[in-house]
C-alpha positions as CSV (number, residue, x, y, z in Angstrom):
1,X,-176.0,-81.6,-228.6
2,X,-172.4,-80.9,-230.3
3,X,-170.5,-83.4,-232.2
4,X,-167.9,-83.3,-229.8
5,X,-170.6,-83.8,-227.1
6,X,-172.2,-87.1,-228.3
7,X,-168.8,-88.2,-229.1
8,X,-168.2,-88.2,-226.0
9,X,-171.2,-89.6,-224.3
10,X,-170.7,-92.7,-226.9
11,X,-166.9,-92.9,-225.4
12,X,-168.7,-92.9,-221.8
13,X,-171.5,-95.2,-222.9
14,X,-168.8,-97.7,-224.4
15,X,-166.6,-97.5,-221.1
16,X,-170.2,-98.6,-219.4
17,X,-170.6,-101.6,-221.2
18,X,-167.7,-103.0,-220.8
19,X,-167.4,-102.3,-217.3
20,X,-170.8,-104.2,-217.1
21,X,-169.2,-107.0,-219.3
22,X,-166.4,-107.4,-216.7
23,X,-168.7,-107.0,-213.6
24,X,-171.0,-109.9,-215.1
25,X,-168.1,-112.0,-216.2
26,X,-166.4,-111.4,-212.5
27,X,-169.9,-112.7,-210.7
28,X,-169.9,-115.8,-212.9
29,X,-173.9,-115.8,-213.2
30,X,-173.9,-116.4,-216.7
31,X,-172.2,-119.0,-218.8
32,X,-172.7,-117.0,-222.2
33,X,-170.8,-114.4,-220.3
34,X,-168.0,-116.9,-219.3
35,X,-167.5,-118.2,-222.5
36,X,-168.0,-115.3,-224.7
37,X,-167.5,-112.2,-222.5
38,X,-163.3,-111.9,-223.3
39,X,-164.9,-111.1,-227.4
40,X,-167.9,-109.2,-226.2
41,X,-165.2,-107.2,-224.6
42,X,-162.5,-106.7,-227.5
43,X,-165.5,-105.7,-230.0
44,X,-166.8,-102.7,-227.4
45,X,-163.0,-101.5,-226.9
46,X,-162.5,-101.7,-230.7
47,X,-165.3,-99.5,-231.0
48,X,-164.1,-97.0,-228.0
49,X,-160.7,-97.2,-229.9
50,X,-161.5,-96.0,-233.1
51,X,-163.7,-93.7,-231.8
52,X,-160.9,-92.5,-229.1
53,X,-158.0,-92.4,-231.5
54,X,-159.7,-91.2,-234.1
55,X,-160.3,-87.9,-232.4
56,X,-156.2,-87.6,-231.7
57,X,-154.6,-89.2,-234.6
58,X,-157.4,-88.7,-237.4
59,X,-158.3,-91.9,-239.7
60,X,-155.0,-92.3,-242.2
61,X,-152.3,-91.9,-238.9
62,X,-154.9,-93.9,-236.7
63,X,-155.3,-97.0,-239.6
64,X,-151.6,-97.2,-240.0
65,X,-151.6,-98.3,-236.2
66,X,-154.0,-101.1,-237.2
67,X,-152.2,-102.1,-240.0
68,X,-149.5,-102.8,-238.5
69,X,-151.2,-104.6,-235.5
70,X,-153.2,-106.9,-238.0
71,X,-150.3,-107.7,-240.4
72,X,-147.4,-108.3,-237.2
73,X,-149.8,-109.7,-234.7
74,X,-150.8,-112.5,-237.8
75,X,-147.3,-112.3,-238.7
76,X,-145.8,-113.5,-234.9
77,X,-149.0,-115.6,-233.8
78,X,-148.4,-117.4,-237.3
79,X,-144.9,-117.9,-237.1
80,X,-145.3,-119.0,-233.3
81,X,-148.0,-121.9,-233.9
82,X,-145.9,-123.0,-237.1
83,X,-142.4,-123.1,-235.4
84,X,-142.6,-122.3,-231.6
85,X,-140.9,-118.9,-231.9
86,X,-141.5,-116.5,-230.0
87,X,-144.2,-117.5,-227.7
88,X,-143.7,-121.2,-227.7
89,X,-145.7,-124.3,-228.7
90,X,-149.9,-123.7,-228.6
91,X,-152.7,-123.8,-230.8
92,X,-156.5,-122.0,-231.1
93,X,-159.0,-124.0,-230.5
94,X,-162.7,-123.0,-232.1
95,X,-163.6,-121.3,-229.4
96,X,-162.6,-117.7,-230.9
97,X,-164.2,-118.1,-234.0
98,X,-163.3,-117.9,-237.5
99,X,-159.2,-118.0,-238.1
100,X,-156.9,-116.2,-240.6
101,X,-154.4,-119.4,-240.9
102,X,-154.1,-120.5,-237.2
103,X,-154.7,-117.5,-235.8
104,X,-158.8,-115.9,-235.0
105,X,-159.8,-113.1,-236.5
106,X,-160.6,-111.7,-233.2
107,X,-157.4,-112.2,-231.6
108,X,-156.4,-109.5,-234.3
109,X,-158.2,-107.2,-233.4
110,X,-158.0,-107.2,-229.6
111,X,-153.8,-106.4,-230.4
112,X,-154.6,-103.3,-231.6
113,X,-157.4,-102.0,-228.9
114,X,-154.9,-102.9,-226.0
115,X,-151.7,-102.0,-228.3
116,X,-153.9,-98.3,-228.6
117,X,-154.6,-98.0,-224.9
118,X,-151.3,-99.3,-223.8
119,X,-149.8,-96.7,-226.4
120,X,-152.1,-94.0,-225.0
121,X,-151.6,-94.4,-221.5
122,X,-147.5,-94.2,-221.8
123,X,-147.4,-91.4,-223.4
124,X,-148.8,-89.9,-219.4
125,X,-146.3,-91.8,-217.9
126,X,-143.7,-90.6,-220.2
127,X,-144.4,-87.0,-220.2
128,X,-144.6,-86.7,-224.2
129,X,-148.1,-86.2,-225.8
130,X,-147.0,-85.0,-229.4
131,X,-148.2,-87.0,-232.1
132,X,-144.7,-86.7,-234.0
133,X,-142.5,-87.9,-232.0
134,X,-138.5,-87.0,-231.6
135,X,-135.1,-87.8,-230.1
136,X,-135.3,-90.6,-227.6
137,X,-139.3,-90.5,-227.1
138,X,-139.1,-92.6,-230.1
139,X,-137.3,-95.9,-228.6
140,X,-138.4,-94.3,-224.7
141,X,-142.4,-94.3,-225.4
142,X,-142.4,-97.9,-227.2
143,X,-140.6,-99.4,-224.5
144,X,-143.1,-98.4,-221.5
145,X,-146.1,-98.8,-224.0
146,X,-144.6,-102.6,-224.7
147,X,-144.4,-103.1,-220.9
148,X,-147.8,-101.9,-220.1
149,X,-149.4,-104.3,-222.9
150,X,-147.5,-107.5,-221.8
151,X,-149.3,-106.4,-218.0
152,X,-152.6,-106.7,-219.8
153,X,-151.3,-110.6,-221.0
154,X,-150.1,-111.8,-217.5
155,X,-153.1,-111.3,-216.4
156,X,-155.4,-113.4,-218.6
157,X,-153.5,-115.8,-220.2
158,X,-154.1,-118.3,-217.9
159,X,-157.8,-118.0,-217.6
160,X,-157.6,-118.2,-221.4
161,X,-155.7,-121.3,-221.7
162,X,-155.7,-123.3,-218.4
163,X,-159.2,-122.4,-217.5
164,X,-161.4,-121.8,-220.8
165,X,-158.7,-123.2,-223.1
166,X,-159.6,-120.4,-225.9
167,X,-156.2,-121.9,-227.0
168,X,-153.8,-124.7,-225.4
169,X,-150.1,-124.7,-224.7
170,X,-148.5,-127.7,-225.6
171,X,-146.2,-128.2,-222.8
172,X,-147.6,-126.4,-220.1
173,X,-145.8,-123.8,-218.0
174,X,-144.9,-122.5,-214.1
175,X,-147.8,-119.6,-214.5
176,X,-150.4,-122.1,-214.3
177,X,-149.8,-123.8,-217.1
178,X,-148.6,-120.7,-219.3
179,X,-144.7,-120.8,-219.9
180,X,-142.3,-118.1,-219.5
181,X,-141.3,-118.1,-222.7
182,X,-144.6,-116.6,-223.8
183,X,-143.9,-113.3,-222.5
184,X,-140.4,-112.8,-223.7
185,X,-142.3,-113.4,-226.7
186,X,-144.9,-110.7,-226.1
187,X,-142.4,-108.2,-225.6
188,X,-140.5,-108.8,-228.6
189,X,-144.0,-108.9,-230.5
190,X,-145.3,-105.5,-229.2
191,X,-142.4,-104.0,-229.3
192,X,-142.1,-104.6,-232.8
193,X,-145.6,-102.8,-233.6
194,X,-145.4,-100.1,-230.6
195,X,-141.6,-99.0,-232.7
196,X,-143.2,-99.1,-236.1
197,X,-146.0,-96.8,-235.1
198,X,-143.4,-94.8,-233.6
199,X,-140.9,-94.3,-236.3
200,X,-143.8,-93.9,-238.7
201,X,-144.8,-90.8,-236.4
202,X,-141.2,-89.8,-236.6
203,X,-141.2,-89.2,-240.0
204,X,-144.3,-86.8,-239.9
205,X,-143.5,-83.3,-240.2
206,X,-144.7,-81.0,-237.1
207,X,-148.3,-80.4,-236.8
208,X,-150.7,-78.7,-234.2
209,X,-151.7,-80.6,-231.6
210,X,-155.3,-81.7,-231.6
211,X,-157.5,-79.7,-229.0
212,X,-158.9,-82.9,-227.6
213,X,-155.1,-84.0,-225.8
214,X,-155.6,-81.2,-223.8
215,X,-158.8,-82.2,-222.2
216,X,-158.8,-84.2,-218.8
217,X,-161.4,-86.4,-220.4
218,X,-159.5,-87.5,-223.0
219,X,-157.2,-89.6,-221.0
220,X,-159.1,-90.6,-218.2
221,X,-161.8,-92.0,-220.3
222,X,-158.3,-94.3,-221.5
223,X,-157.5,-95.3,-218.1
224,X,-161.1,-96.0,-217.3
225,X,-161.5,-98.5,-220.5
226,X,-158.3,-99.8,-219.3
227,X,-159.5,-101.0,-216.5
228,X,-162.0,-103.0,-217.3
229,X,-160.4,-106.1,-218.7
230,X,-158.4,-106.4,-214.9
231,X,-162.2,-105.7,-213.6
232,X,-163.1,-109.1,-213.7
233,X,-160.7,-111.0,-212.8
234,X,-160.2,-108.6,-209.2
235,X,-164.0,-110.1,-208.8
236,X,-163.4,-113.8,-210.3
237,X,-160.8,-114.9,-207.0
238,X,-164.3,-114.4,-204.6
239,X,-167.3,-115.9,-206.7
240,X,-166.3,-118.6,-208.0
241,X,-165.6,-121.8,-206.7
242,X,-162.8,-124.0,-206.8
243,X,-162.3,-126.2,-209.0
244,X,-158.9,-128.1,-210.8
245,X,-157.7,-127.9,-214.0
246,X,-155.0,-130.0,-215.9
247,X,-152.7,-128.3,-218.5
248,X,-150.1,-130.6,-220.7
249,X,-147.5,-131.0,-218.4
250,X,-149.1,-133.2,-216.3
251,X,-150.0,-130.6,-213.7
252,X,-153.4,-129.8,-211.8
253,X,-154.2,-126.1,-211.2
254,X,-156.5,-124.3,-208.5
255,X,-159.1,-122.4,-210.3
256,X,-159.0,-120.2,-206.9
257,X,-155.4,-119.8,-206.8
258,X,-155.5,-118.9,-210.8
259,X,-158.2,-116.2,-210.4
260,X,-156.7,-114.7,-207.4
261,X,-153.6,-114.7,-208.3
262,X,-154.7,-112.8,-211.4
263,X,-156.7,-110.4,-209.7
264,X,-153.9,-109.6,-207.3
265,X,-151.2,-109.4,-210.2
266,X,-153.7,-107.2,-211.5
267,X,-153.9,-104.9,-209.0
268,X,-150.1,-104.6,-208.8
269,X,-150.1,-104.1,-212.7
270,X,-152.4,-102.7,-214.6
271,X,-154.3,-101.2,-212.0
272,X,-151.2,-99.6,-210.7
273,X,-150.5,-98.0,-214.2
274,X,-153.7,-96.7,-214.2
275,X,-153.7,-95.6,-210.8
276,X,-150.4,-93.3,-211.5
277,X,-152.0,-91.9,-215.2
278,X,-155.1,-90.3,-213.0
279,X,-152.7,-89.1,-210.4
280,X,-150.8,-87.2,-212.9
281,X,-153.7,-85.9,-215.2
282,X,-156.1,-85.4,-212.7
283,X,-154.5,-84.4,-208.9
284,X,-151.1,-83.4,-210.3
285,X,-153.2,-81.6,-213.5
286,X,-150.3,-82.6,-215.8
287,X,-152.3,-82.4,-218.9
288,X,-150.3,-80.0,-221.2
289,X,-151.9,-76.3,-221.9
290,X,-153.3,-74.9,-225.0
């Protein structure tokens, strides 16, 4: 077996696992799963990132996108828990792990896999799959990238807080218990990384496109990955029973009306986005030609 071939049976593998994770987390049968399955999944999409972008950007373009992830993700999550700007009031609990500050390492990390696949999957939706980017691509592709990330947040924050309270908003908020604030906040923070990466790329000189962007694999193995972190929570509304759940403000949540909501905001998201990516790579074959 080729390089290329076990490279891509690893990618496969990895998009396995997870979907496993997801499944398992969705059925609630396991309470290491419920408690730990959100990390198990960030470390098996780091993995399939590294792996995935290392095969379009190459190492030096693809660690410049974690760079900036680590150092502006720390940099707003930081800021944020200090002063309330820009997502609001909140702190970590233990839960995550060791911190950097106030922040878990973890929580690092799983910017820059979604902040990758988020990135990945707009540049279908956009039409532009050159790694140098031009002209209006470069303030066009961060601002659908930035939207499709903040997708992946409305749907678990509140499981995260409300429910397994992986971190805590001080006052509350109307999305069960999270406050709106939060994802003005995203935006701005994502935004910030998705147009760094970009004008970084900006500045590179043209280059030949790697052979792998014009393989249907490439992307759909992207929207597949994708779509395991909604996975769950599609499953969670069903299995598990209802419960209620206080957050800071004084209010009392339904577990049932939290998962459900999720999984249906889901669907209309981040399913939705994946759901037009496979439509244009593989019915309307939009992948670009060698």
């Amino acid at each position: 077996m080729g390089r290329a071939k076990k490279m891509d049976l690893i990618l496969w593998v990895l998009i396995s696992i997870a979907a496993l994770i997801s499944t398992v987390q969705g059925l609630h049968i396991s309470n290491f799963f419920n408690m730990h399955g959100p990390s198990m999944l960030v470390i098996v999409c780091v993995i399939f990132t590294f792996m995935h972008g290392y095969q379009r950007y190459g190492w030096k373009d693809l660690m410049v996108f974690f760079f900036i992830a680590i150092v502006f993700g720390n940099l707003y999550e930081n800021l944020s828990i200090t002063t309330g700007f820009p997502f609001g009031h909140y702190h970590y609990t233990g839960q995550l792990g060791p911190k950097f500050i106030h922040v878990p390492y973890i929580i690092n990390i799983a910017y820059f896999q979604m902040l990758y696949l988020a990135w990945t999957l707009a540049h279908v939706l956009v039409d532009n799959y050159s790694n140098a980017l031009k002209g209006s691509y470069i303030i066009v592709l961060p601002v659908v990238a930035s939207f499709v990330m903040v997708m992946w947040d409305m749907v678990i924050d509140p499981h995260m807080s409300t429910i397994s309270q992986h971190w805590i908003w001080h006052q509350g908020g109307p999305y069960f218990g999270v406050p709106f604030v939060n994802y003005m906040g995203w935006f701005l923070c994502v935004f910030t990384m998705n147009m760094l990466f970009a004008f970084y790329l900006s500045k590179k000189g043209d280059e030949a496109p790697p052979a792998i962007i014009f393989t249907k694999r490439f992307w759909m193995q992207a929207v597949c990955i994708y779509l395991t972190w909604p996975l769950s929570f599609v499953i969670k509304g069903f299995c598990i029973p209802d419960s209620t759940v206080p957050t800071m403000d004084g209010r009392l949540w339904h577990s049932t009306d939290l998962y459900q909501t999720a999984g249906l905001i889901s669907i209309v998201t981040m399913c939705f986005i994946a759901l037009l990516v496979f439509i244009k790579v593989a019915v309307l074959n939009h992948v670009p030609e060698s």
